[in-house]
C-alpha positions in Angstrom: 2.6 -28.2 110.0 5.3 -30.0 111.3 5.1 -33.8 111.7 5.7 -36.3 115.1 8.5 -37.3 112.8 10.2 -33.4 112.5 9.8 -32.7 116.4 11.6 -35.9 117.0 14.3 -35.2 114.3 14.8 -31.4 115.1 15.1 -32.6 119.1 17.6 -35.0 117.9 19.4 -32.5 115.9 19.6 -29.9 118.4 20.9 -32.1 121.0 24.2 -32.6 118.7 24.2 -28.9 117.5 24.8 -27.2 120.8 28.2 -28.7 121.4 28.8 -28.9 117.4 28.2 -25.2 117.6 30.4 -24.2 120.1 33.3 -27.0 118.7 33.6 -25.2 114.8 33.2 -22.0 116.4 36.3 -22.7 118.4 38.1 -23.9 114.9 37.4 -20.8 113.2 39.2 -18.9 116.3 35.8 -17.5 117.7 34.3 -17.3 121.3 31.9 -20.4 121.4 28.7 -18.5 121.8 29.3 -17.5 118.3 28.7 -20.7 116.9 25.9 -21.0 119.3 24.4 -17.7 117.9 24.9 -19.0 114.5 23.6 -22.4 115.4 20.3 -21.0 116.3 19.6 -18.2 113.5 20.6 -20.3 110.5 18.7 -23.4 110.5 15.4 -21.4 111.3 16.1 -19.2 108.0 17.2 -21.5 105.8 13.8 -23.8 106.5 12.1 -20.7 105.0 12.5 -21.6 101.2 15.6 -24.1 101.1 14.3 -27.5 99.2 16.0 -30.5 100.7 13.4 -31.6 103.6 16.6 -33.3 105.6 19.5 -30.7 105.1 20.2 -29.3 108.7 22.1 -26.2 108.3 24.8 -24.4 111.1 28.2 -24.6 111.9 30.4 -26.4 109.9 34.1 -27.6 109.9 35.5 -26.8 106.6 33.4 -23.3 106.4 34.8 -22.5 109.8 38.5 -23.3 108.9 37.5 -20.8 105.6 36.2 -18.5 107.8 39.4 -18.5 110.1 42.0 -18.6 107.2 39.9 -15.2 105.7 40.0 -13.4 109.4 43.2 -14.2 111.3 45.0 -12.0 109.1 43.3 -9.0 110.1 42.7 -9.6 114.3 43.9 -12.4 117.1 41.2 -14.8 118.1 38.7 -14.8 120.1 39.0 -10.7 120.0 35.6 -8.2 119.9 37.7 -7.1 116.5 37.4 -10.6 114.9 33.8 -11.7 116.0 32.8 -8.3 114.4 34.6 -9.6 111.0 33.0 -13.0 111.3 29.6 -11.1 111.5 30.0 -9.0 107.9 31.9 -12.5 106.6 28.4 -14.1 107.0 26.9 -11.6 105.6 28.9 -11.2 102.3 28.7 -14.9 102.3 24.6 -15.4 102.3 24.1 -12.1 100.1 26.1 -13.7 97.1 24.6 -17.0 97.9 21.2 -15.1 97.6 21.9 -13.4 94.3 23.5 -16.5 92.5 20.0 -18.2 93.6 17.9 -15.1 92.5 19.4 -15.1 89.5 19.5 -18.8 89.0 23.0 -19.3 88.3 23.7 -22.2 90.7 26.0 -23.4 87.6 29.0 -21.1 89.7 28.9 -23.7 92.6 30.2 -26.4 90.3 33.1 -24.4 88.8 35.5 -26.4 91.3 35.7 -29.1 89.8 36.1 -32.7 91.8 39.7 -33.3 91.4 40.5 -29.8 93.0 37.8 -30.4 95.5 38.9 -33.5 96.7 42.3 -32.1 96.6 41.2 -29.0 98.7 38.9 -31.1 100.9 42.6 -33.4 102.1 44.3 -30.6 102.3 42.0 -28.8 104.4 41.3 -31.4 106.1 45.0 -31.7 107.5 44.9 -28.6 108.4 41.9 -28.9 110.3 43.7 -31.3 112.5 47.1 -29.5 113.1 44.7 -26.4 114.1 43.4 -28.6 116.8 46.5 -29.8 117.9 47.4 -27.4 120.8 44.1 -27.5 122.6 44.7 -31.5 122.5 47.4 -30.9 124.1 45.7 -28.2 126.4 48.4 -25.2 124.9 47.5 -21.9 123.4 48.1 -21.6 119.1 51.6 -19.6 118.5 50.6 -19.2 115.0 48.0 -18.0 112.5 49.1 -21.0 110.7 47.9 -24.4 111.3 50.5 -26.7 110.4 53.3 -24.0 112.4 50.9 -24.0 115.4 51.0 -27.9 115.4 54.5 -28.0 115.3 55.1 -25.5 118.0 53.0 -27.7 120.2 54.3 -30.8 119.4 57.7 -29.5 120.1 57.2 -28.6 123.5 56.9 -31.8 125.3 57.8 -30.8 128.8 54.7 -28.2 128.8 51.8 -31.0 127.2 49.1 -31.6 129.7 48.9 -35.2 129.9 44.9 -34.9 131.3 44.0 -32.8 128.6 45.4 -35.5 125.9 43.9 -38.8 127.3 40.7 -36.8 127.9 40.8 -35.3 124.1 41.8 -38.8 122.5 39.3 -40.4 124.9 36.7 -38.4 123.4 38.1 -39.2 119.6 37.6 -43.0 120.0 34.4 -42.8 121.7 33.1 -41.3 118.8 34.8 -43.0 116.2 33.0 -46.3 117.7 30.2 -45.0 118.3 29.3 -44.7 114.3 28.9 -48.2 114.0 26.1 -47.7 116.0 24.2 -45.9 113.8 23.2 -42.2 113.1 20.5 -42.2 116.0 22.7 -43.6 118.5 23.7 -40.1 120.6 27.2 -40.4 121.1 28.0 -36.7 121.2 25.4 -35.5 123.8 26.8 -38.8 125.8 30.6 -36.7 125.2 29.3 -33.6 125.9 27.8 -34.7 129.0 30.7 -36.5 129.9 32.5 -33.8 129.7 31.0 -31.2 131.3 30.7 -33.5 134.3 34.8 -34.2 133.9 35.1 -29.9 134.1 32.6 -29.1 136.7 32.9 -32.0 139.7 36.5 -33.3 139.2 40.3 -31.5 139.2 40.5 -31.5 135.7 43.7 -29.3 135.4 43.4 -28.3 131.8 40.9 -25.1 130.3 37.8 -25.2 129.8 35.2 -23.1 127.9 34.0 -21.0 130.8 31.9 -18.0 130.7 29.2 -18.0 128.1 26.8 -15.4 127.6 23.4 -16.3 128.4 20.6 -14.5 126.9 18.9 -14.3 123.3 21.3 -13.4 120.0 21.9 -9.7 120.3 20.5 -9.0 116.8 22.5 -5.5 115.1 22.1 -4.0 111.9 25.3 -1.6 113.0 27.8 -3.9 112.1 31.6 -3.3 110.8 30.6 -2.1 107.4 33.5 -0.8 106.9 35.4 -4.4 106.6 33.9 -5.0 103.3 36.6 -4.5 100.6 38.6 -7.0 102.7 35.9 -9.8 103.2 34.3 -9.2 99.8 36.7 -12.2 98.1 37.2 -14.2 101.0 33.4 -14.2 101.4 32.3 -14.9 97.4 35.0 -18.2 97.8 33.2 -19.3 100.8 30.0 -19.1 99.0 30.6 -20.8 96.2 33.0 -23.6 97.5 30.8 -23.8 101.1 28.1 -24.6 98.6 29.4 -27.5 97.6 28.6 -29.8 101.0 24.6 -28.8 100.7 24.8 -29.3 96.9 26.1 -32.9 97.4 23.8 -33.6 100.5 20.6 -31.8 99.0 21.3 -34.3 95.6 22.3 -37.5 97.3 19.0 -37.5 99.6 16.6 -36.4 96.5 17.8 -39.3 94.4 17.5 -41.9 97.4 14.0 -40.6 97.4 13.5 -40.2 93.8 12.7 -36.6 94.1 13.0 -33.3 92.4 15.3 -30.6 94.4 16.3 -26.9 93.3 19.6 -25.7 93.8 18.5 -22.2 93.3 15.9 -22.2 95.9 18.9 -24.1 98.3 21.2 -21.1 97.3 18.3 -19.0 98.3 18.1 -20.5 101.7 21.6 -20.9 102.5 21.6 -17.0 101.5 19.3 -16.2 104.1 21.2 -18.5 106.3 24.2 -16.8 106.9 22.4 -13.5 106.9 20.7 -14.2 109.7 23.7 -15.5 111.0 25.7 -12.6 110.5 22.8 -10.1 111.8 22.3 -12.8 115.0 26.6 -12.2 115.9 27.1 -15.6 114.2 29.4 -16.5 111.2 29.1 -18.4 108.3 27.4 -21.5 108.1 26.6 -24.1 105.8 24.9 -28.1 105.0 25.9 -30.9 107.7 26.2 -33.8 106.4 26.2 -36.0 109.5 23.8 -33.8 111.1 21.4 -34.5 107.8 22.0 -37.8 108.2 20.7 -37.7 111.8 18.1 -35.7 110.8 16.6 -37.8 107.8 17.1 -41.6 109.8 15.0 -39.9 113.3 11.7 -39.3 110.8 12.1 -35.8 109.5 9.6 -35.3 106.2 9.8 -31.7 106.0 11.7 -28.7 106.4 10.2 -28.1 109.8 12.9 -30.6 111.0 15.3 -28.0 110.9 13.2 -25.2 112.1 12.5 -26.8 115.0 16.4 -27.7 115.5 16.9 -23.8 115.4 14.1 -22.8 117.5 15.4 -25.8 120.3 18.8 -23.6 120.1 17.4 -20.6 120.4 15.7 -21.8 123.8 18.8 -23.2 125.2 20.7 -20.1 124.9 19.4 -18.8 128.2 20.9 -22.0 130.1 24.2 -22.5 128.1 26.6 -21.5 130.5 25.4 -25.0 131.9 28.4 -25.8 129.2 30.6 -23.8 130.7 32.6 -26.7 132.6 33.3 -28.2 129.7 37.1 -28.8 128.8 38.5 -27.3 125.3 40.1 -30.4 124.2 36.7 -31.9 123.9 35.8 -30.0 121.1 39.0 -30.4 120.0 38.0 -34.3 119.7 35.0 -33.3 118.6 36.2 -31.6 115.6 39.0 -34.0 114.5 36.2 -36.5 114.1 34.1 -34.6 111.8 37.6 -34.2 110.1 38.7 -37.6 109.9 36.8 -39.2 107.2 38.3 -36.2 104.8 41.4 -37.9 105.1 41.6 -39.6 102.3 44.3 -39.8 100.0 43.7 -42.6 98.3 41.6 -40.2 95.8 44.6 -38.8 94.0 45.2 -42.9 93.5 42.2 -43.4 92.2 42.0 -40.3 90.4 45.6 -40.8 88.6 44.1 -44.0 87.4 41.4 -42.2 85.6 42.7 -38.9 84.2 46.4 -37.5 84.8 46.0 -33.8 84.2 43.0 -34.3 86.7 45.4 -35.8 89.2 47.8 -32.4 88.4 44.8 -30.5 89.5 43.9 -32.5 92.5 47.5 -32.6 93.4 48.2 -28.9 93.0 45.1 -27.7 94.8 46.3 -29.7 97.6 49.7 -28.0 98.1 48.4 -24.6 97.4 45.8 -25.1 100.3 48.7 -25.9 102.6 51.2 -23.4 101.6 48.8 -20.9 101.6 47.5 -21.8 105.0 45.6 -19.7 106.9 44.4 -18.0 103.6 43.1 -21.7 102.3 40.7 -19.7 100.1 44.0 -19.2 97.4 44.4 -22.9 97.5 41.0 -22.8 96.1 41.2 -20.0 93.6 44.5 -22.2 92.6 42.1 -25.2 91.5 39.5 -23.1 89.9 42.2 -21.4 88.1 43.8 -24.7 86.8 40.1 -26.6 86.6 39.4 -24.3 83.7 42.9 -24.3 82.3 42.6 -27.9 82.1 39.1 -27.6 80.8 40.4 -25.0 78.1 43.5 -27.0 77.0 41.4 -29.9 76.4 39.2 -27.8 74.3 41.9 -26.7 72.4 42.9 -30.2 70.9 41.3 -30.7 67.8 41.4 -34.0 65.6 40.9 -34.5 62.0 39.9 -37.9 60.8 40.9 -38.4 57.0 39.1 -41.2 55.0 40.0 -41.1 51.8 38.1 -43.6 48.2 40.0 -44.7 45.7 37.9 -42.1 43.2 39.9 -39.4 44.9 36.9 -38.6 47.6 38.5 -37.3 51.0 36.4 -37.4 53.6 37.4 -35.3 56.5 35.9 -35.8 60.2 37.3 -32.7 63.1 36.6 -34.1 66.5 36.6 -31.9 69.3 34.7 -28.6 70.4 35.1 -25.7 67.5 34.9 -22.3 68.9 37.3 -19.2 68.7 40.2 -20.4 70.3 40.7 -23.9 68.7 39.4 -22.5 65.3 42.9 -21.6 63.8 43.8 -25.4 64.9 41.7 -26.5 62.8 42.1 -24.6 60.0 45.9 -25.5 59.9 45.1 -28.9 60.0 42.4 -29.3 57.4 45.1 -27.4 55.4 47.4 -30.0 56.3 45.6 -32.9 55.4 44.7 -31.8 52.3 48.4 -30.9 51.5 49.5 -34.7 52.2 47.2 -36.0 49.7 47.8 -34.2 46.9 45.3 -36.7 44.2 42.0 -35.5 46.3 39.8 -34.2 43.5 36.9 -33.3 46.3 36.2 -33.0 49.9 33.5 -34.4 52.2 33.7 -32.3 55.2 31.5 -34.5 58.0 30.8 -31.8 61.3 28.9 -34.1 62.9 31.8 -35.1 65.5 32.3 -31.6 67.0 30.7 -31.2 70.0 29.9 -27.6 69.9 30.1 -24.5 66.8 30.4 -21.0 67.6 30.5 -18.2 65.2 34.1 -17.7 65.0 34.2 -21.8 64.0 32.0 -21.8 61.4 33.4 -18.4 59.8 36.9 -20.9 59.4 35.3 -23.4 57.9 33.7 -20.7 55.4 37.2 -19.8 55.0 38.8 -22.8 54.6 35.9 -24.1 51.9 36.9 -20.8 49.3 40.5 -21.4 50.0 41.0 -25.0 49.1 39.7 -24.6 45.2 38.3 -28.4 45.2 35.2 -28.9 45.0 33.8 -29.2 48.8 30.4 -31.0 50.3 29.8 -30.2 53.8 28.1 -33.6 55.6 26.2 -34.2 58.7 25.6 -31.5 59.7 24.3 -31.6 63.5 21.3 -29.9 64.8 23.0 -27.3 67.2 25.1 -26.0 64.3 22.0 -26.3 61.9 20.9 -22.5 62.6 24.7 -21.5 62.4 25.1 -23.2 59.3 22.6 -21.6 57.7 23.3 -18.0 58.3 27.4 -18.5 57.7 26.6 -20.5 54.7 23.4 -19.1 53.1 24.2 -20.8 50.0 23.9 -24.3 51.5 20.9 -26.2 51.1 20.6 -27.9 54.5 18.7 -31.8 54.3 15.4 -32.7 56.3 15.8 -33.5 59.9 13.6 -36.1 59.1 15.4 -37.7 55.8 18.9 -39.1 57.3 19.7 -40.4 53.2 20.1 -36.9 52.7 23.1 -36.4 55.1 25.7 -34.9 52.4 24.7 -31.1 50.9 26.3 -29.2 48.1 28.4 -26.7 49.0 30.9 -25.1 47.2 31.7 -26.4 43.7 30.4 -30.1 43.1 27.4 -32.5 43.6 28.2 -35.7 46.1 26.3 -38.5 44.5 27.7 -40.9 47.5 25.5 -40.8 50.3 27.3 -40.7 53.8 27.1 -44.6 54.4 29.3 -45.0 51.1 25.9 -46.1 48.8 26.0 -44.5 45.2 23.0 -43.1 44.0 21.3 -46.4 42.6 21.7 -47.8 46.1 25.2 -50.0 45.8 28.1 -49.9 47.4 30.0 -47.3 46.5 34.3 -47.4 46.3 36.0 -48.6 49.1 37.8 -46.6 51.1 41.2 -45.9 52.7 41.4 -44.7 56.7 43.9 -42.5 57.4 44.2 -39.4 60.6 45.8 -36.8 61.1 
């Protein structure tokens, strides 16, 4: 049963929600019931299994700027075509999210890696606040495209309303102070109200929302099926990279608490999420992090919290057109708040300091997800794509460490990750190294140092060991090749786990009778030895 503490957090919640709702839902060029309709399904379905107790669920900015870069190519906003698309999008959206939890592989969420998240995350986040540029400025958007919508605004001068723009910016700073107030302090009820008071009892020359539907969400099953091959991409990014936010939330709260969370059972519930958003008329939702925030600090100690913040929703959607006076460039402000604090360049700084190629990957998702713009989701395919190049490449680099004793020992070390594609590497370079010191009368080969062996690996070093006709010891073996080892090389006598004296074994062709810490068999010191690498 729900707690005092959940009532009050879900109240508090809710409060911020309804104009939240209606804000993102404007971003991803919908009608703002949508993101009403979405605002009240969602948080009640993901409650059902999700594991965080504080992660509020709804409308989002960076999903919603996904979900308008995926539908503006196929119908203008606000049209009966494109709220139809946003409902299959949601759908798509929570049924991969739903088998990726099912099937416990919540490992896909994290293949964008940080630097080409945080370069997505500036780059969308720009974008986010071009696209709110004309209803700032209280004039319609003369392109699909963000950044040429804000420059078509900001050329026209003559045709800015000036109302509109102190009113929007007004609304920006209130907010922006208001944070050092804390989470509980309720600045954007106080905005909202504001606001609709401003539309409803004064001129105020610029739009406003006006008509909303009142009523409960007109749950369908009949929706545009046939939209599917188009939204089935568009939908799988937003799943994966829209999991992200919740992932990061979810895992930040649990360790503040020092508690277990399940990212399969938060798939699971953001699955069911946007499936009830998409079945409600909604679109695709995902993790708050402010609203969390807001939700954890007012008391919330179970999932309830955000059941009730749905359920609240849900009875407010009878009275919304109460919102109806409220001016556009409101949520405008509203949304280039919850879009400041993304930009943040100074990553790629800090990132450059740390890792270079990982700065190329930041850097490059970046561009992509502005030239790309509305279809941000190939920005992010772009830093998947180079992610795992980068991953790969490293993988690739092999590095043999060459020790060799004055009694003509050579005692080879590969560093790296030894699999199929980095196998031939190695074997030219053992080859090598051998070649350059032509008085080796036997080899040590040490595989201790390689991070992983997969078949194709250890069939090299099979090869390599008949090939070089010297008399070869293989040495330190570690425990996840063990198994490997011992099926490639049958012949090999593997040591003890439990003895580490006995870290050199016979191999092919010769006895070691130097241990691997350089003692000879009575217990001295055996010859010293010369370091050299290839």
């Amino acid at each position: 049963m729900p707690t005092r503490g959940d009532v009050v957090a879900g109240l508090s919640v809710a409060l911020i929600l309804l104009p939240q709702g209606m804000a993102y839902a404007q971003l991803a060029g919908l009608p703002p019931i949508q993101g009403l309709y979405a605002a009240a399904a969602a948080p009640i379905f993901a409650s059902f299994v999700g594991s965080s107790p504080y992660l509020q669920t709804g409308p989002v900015a960076m999903t919603s700027l996904l979900t308008l870069g995926a539908l503006t190519p196929l119908a203008p906003e606000n049209s009966t075509e494109l709220v139809a698309y946003a409902a299959v999008l949601a759908v798509v959206v929570g049924v991969v999210r739903l088998l990726l939890g099912l099937l416990r592989a919540g490992a896909f969420a994290y293949l964008l890696s940080e630097p080409a998240i945080n370069g997505f995350l500036v780059g969308g986040a720009i974008l986010i606040v071009a696209s709110q540029v004309p209803p700032l400025l209280d004039l319609d958007s003369e392109s699909a495209n963000p950044l040429g919508a804000a420059a078509a605004a900001l050329a026209r001068p003559a045709a800015w309303e000036l109302a509109a723009l102190c009113l929007g910016l007004a609304t920006v700073l209130f907010l922006v102070l208001s944070r050092r107030l804390g989470p509980l302090f309720p600045a954007v009820p106080l905005v909202a109200a504001a606001g609709v008071v401003v539309g409803g009892l004064t001129a105020y020359p610029g739009d406003l929302v006006g008509d909303i539907p009142t009523g409960l969400p007109p749950v369908t099953f009949d929706l545009m099926w046939s939209a599917l091959p188009q939204l089935l991409v568009p939908g799988a990014v937003i799943a994966i990279v829209g999991f992200a936010e919740p992932v990061a939330i979810a895992r930040r709260f649990a360790a503040e608490d020092r508690q277990h969370w399940h990212p399969d059972r938060e798939l699971i519930g953001q699955g069911l999420a946007n499936v009830a958003a998409g079945f409600a008329g909604g679109y695709p939702t995902g993790g708050s992090l402010s609203r969390s925030s807001l939700n954890r600090a007012a008391g919330a100690t179970t999932r309830w919290s955000g059941a009730i913040t749905g359920l609240l929703v849900l009875a407010a959607l009878p009275i919304a057109d109460v919102l109806s006076p409220l001016p556009r460039t409101v949520l405008a402000g509203l949304v280039l708040t919850a879009a400041l604090p993304l930009l943040d360049p100074r990553v790629f700084s800090r990132q450059w300091r740390l890792s270079r190629p990982q700065t190329g990957v930041a850097v490059a998702t970046f561009v992509a997800t502005l030239a790309f713009a509305p279809r941000i989701e190939r920005g992010v395919l772009v830093g998947v794509a180079l992610a795992v190049a980068v991953h790969l490449w490293r993988e690739l680099r092999l590095h043999v460490q060459a020790e060799l004793t004055v009694d003509g020992t050579l005692h080879l070390r590969p560093q790296g990750v030894l699999y199929y594609a980095s196998a031939p590497a190695l074997q030219d370079q053992l080859v090598e190294v051998v070649a350059c010191h032509p008085g080796t009368r036997r080899i040590v080969l040490h595989l201790n140092e390689l991070g992983r062996i997969d078949l194709s690996g250890m069939l090299t070093i099979r090869a390599v060991l008949q090939d070089l006709h010297l008399p070869v010891t293989l040495g330190d073996v570690p425990q996840h090749g063990r198994r490997l080892v011992s099926r490639v090389l049958p012949e090999v006598s593997l040591p003890p786990d439990d003895d580490p004296r006995e870290r050199d074994t016979d191999v092919l062709g010769g006895a070691d009778t130097t241990t691997a810490d350089g003692r000879g068999p009575g217990g001295g010191r055996g010859p010293s030895r010369r370091r050299m690498s290839r």
